[in-house]
C-alpha positions in Angstrom: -157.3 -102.0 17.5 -157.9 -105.4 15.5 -156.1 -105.5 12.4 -159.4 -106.4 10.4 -160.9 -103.4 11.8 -158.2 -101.2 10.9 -158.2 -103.1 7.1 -162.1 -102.5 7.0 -161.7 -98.5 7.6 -159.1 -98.1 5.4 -159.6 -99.7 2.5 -163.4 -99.8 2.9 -164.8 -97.3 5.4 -162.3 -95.0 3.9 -164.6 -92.0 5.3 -166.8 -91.1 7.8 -170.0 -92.0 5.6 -168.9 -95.5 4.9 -168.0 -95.8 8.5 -171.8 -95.0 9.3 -172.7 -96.7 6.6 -171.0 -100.4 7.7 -172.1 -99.2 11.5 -176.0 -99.1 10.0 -175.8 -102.6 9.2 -174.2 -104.3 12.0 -176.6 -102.4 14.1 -179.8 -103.2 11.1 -177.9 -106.9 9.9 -182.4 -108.0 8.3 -182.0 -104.5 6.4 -182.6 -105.0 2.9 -183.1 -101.1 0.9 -182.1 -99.2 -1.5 -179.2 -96.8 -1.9 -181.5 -93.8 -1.6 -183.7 -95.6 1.7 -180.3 -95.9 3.4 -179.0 -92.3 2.9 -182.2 -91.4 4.6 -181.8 -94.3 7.3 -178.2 -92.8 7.7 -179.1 -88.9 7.7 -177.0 -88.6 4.8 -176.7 -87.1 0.6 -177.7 -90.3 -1.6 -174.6 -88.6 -3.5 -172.5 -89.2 -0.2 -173.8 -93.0 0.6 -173.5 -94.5 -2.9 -170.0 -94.5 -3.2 -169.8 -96.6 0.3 -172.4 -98.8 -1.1 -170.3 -99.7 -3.8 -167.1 -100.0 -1.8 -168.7 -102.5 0.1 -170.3 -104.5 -2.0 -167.3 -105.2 -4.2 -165.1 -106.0 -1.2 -167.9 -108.9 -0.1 -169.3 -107.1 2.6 -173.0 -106.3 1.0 -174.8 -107.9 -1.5 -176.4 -106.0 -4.0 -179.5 -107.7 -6.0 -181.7 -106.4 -9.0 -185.5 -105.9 -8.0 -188.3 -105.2 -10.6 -187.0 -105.8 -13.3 -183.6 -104.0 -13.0 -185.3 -100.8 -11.6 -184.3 -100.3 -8.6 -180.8 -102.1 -6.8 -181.4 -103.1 -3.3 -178.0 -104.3 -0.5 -178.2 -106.4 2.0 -175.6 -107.7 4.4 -174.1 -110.6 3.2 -174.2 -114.1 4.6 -170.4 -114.5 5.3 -169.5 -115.5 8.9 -166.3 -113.0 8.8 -168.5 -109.6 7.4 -170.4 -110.5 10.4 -167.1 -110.5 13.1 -165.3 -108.0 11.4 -168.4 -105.8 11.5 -168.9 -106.9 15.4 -165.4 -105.7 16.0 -166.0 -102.5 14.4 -168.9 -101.9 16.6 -167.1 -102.6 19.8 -164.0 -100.9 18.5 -166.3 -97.8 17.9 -168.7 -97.6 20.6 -166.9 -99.3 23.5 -163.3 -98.1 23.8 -162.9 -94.9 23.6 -158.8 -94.8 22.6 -160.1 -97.2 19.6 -162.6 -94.8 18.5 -160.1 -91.8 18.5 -157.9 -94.4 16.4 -160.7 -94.6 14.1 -161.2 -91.1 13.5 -157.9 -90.3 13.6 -157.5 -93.1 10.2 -160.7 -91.4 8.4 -159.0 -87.8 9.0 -155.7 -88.7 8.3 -157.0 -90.1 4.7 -158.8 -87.5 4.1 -155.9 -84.7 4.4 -153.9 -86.9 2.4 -156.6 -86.7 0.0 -156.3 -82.9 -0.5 -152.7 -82.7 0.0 -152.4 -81.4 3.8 -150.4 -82.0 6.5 -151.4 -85.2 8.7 -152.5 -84.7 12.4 -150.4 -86.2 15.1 -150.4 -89.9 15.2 -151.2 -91.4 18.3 -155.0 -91.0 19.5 -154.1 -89.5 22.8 -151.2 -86.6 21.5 -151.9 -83.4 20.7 -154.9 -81.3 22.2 -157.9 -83.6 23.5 -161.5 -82.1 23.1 
């Protein structure tokens, strides 16, 4: 996997939420909504899709701007030529090849029972039971 890619789900992906979240706008790159109009884009809590939002906003990778007067906070993709190829190679990474998408999910999980202080999974996509 592409060490950018691997960067972007650890320290911004970090779960799989933020991983749909990043995947929504390479697929959307024009959208431009609030945090509430993407959990609902996304099929997920607004409790769950904010945190993302955030995440990738102060690593560069949205843009969030202030829309009448101050009430509501919309994020768009930002300009940057890298958000866009890192974002690209997450897509691929994700939806094309298959040992990189186990990779992937193998990361988010992997964070996520170190988060609660359990054992990690095996460490190679392809060990341990497949299915």
């Amino acid at each position: 996997m592409d060490e950018h890619v691997r960067k972007f789900i650890e320290e911004t992906a970090q779960d799989l939420v933020g991983l749909e979240v990043a995947l929504f706008f390479q697929g959307n790159p024009r959208a431009f909504d609030t945090a509430s109009g993407i959990a609902l884009r996304t099929h997920r809590p607004l409790g769950d899709v904010e945190p993302a939002l955030h995440r990738m906003t102060e690593q560069g990778y949205l843009e969030s701007l202030a829309r009448a007067d101050g009430r509501y906070q919309v994020y768009a993709l930002s300009a940057a030529p890298e958000v866009w190829r890192t974002l690209c190679h997450l897509s691929e990474a994700y939806h094309e090849d298959p040992l990189a998408r186990k990779e992937i999910v193998l990361l988010l999980v992997q964070r996520r029972l170190k988060e609660r202080g359990l054992p990690a999974p095996p460490t190679t996509p392809g060990s341990g039971t497949d299915g």
